[in-house]
VEXKOL-467165 format. One line per field, with one value per atom (N, C-alpha, C): residue in three letters; z, x, y negated; residue number from 1; atom name. Coordinates in nm, 3 decimals, padded with zeros to 5 digits. Layout:
<vexmars>
code c(Ala; ...)
up c(Z; ...)
east c(X; ...)
north c(Y; ...)
pos c(NUM; ...)
site c(CA; ...)
</vexmars>
This chain:
<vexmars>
code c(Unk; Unk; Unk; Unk; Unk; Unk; Unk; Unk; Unk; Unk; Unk; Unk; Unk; Unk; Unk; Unk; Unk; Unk; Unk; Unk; Unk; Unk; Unk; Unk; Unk; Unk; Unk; Unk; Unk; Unk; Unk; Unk; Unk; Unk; Unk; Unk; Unk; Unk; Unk; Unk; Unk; Unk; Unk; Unk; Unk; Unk; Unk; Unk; Unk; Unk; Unk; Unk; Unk; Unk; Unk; Unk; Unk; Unk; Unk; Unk; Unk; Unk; Unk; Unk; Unk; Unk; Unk; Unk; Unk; Unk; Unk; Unk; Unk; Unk; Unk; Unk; Unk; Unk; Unk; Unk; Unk; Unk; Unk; Unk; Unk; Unk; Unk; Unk; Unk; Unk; Unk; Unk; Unk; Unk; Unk; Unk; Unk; Unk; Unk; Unk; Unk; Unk; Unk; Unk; Unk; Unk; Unk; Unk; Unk; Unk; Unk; Unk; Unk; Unk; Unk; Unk; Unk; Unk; Unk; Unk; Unk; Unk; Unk; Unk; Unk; Unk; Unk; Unk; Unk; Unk; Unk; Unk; Unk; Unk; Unk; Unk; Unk; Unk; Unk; Unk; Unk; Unk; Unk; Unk; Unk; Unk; Unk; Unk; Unk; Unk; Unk; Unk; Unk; Unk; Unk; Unk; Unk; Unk; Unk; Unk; Unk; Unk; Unk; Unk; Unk; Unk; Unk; Unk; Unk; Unk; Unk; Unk; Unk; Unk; Unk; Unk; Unk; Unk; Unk; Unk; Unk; Unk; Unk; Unk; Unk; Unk; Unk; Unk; Unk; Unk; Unk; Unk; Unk; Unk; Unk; Unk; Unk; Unk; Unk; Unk; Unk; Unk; Unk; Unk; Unk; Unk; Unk; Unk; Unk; Unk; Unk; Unk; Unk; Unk; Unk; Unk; Unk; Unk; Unk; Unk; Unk; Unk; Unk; Unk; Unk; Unk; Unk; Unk; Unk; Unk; Unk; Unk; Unk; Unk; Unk; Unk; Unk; Unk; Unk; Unk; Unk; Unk; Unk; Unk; Unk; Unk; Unk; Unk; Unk; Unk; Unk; Unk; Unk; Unk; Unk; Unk; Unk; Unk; Unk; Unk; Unk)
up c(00.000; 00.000; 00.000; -00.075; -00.110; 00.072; 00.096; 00.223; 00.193; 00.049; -00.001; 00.027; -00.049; -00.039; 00.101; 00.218; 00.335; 00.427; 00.415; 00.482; 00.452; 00.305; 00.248; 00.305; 00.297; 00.358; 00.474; 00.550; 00.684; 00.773; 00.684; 00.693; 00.665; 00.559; 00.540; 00.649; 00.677; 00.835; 00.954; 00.965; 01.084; 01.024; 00.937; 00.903; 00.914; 00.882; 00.904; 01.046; 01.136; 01.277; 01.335; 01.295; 01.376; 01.314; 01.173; 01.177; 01.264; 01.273; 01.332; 01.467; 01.539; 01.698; 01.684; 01.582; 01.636; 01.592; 01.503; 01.516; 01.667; 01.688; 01.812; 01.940; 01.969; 02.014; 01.970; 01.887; 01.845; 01.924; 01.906; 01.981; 02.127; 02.161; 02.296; 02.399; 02.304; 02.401; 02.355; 02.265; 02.223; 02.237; 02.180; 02.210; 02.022; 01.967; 01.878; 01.848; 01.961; 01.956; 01.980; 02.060; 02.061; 01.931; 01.860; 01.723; 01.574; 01.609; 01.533; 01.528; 01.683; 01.702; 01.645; 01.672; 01.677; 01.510; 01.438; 01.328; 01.223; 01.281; 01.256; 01.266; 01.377; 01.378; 01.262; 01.244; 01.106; 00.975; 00.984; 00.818; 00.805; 00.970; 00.934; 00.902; 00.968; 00.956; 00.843; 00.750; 00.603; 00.509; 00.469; 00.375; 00.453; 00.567; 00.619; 00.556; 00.550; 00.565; 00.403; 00.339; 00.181; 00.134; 00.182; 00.150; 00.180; 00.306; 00.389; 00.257; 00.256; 00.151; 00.013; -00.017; -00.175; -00.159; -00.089; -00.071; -00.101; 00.000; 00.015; -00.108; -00.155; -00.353; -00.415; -00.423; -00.542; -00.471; -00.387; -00.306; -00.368; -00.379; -00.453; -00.564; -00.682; -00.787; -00.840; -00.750; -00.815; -00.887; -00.874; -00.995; -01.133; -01.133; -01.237; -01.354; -01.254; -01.355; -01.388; -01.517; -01.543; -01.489; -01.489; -01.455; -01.515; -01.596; -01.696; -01.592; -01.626; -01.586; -01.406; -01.323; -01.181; -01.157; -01.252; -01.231; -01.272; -01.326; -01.367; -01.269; -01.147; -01.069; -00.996; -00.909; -00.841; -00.880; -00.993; -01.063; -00.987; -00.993; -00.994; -00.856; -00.752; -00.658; -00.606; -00.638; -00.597; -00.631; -00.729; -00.776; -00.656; -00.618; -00.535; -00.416; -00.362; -00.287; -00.224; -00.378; -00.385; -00.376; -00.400; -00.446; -00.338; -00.231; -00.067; 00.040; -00.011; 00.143; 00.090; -00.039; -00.057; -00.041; 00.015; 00.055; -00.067)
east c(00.085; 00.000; 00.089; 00.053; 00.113; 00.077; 00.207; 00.230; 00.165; 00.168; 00.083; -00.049; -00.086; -00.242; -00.314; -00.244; -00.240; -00.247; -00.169; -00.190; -00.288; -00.318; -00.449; -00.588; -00.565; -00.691; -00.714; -00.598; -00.635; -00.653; -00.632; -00.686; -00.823; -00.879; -00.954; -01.072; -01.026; -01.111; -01.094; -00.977; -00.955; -01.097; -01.107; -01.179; -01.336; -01.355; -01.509; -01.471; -01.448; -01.442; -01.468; -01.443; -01.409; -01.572; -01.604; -01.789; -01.872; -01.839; -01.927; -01.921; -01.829; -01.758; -01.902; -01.844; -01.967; -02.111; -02.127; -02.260; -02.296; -02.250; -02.272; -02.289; -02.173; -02.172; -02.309; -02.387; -02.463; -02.591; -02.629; -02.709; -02.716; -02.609; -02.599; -02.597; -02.571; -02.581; -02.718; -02.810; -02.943; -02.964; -02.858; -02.855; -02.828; -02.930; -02.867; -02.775; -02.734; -02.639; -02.489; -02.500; -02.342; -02.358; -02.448; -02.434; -02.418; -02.415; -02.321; -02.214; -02.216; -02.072; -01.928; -01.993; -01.973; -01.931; -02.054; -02.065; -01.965; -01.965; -01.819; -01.673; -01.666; -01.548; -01.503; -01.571; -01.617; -01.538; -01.617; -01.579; -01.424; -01.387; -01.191; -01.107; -01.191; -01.120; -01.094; -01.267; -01.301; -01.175; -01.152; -01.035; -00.900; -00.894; -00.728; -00.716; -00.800; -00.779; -00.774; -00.841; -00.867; -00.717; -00.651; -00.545; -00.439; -00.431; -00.315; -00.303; -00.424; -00.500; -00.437; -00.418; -00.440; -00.329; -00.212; -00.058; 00.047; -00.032; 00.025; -00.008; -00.109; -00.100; -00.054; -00.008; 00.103; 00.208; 00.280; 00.427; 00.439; 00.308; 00.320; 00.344; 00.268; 00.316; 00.392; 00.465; 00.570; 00.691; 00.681; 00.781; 00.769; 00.631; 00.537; 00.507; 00.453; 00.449; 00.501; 00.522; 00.595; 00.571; 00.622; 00.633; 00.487; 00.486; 00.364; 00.234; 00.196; 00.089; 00.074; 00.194; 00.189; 00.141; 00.167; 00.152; -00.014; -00.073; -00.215; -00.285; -00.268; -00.294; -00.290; -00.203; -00.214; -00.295; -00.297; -00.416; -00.562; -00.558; -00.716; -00.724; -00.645; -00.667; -00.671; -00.593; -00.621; -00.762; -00.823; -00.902; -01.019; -01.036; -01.115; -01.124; -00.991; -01.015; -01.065; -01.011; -01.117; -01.288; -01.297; -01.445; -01.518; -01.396; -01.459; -01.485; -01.372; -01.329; -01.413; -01.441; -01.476; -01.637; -01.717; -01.804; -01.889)
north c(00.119; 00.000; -00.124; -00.239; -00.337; -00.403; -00.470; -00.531; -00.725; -00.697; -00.846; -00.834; -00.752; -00.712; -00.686; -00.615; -00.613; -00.693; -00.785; -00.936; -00.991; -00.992; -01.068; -01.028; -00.906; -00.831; -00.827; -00.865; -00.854; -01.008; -01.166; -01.254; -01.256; -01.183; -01.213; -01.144; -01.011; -00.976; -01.063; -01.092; -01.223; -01.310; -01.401; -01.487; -01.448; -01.305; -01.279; -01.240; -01.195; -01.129; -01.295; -01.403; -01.553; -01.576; -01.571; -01.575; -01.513; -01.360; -01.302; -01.354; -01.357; -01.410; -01.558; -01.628; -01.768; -01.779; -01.684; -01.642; -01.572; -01.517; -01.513; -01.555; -01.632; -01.772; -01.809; -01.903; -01.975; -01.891; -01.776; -01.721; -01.715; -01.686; -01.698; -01.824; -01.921; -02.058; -02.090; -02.063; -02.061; -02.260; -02.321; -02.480; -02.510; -02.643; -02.677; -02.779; -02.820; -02.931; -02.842; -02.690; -02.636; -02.544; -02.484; -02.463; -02.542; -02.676; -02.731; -02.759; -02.734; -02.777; -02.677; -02.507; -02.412; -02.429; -02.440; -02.447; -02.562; -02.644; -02.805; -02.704; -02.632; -02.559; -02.533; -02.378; -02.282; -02.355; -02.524; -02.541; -02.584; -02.596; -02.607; -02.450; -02.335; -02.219; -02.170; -02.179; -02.115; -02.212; -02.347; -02.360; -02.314; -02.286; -02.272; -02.121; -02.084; -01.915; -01.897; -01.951; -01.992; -02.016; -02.072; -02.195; -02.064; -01.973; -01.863; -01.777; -01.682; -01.622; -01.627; -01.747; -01.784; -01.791; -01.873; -01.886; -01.714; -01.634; -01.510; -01.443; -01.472; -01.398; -01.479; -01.575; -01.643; -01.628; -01.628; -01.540; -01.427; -01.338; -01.183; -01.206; -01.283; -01.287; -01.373; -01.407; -01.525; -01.518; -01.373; -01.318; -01.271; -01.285; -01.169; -01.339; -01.459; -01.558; -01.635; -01.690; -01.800; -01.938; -02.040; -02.165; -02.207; -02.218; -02.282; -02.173; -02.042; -02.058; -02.081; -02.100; -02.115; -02.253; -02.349; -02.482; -02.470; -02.364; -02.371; -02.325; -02.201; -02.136; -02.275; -02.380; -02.424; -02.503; -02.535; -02.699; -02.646; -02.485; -02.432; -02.444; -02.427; -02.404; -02.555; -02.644; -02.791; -02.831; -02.770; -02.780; -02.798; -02.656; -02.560; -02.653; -02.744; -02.776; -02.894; -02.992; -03.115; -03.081; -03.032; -02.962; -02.903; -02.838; -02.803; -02.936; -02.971; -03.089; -03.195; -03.228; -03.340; -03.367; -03.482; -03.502; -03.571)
pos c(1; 1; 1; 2; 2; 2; 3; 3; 3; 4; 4; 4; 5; 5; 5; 6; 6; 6; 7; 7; 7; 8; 8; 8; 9; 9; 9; 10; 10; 10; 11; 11; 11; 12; 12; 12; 13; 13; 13; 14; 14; 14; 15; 15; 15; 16; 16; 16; 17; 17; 17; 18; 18; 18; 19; 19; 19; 20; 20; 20; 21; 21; 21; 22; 22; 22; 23; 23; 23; 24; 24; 24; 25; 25; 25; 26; 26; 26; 27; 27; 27; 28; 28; 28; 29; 29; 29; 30; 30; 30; 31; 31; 31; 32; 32; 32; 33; 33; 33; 34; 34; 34; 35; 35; 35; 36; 36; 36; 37; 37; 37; 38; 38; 38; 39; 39; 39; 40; 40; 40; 41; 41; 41; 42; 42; 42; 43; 43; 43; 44; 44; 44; 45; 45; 45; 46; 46; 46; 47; 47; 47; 48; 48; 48; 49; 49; 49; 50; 50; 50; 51; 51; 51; 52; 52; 52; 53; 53; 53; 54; 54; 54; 55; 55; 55; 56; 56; 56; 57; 57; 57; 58; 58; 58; 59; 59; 59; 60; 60; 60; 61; 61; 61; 62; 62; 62; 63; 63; 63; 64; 64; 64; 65; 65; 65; 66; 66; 66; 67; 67; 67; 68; 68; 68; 69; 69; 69; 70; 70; 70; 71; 71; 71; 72; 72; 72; 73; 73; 73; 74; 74; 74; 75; 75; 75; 76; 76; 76; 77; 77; 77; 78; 78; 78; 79; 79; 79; 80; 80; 80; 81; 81; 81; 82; 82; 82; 83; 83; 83; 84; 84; 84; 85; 85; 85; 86; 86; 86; 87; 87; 87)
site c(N; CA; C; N; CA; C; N; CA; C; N; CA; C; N; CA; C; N; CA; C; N; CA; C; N; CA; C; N; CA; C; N; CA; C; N; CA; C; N; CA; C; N; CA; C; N; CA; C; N; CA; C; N; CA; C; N; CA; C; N; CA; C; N; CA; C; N; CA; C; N; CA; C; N; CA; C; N; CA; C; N; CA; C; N; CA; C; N; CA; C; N; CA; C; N; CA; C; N; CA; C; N; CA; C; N; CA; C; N; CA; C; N; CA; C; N; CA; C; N; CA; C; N; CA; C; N; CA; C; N; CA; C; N; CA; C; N; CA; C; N; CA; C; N; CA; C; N; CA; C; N; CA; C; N; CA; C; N; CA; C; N; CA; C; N; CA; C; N; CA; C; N; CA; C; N; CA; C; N; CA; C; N; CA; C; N; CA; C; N; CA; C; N; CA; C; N; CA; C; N; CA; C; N; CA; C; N; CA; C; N; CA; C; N; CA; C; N; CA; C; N; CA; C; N; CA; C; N; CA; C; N; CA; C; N; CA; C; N; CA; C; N; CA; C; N; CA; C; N; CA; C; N; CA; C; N; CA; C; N; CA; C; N; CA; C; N; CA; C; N; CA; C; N; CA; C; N; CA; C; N; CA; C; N; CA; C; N; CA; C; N; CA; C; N; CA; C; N; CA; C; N; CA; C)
</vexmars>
C-alpha cells in the first residue's frame, strides 16, 4: 500500500471522525447558539484538511508531472479555494 495514499486516507477519516464528533456535540448541548458555534469551527477544519489532503498527492506525484501541468494542478486548486473561502 502506497504510504501516499495512506496518509491521504487517513486525513480524510480524521476529518469525518471531527464531523461526526460535532454532530454530536450539536445534539448533545441541544442549544442553537453552541451549534453554530460548533458548526463556525467545522468550516476552518473542512479547507485545512482539503489543502493537507491535496498537498500530500502532489508530493506523490511530483515526480510523475511536469512543470507545466503542476503549475495547472495548483491553478485548480487555488481555484477551489477562492471559491470556498470566498463570501
Amino acid at each position: 500500500m502506497s504510504k501516499v495514499v495512506l496518509m491521504m486516507a487517513l486525513l480524510r477519516l480524521l476529518s469525518g471522525s471531527i464531523e461526526i464528533s460535532a454532530a454530536l456535540l450539536m445534539l448533545r448541548f441541544n442549544q442553537i447558539e453552541k451549534a453554530l458555534v460548533i458548526n463556525s469551527s467545522l468550516a476552518l477544519v473542512g479547507p485545512i484538511i482539503l489543502i493537507a489532503t491535496t498537498t500530500i498527492g502532489l508530493v506523490g506525484l511530483s515526480d510523475k508531472l511536469s512543470a507545466g501541468k503542476f503549475v495547472w494542478v495548483l491553478a485548480g486548486v487555488t481555484c477551489l479555494m477562492i471559491g470556498i473561502l470566498k463570501k
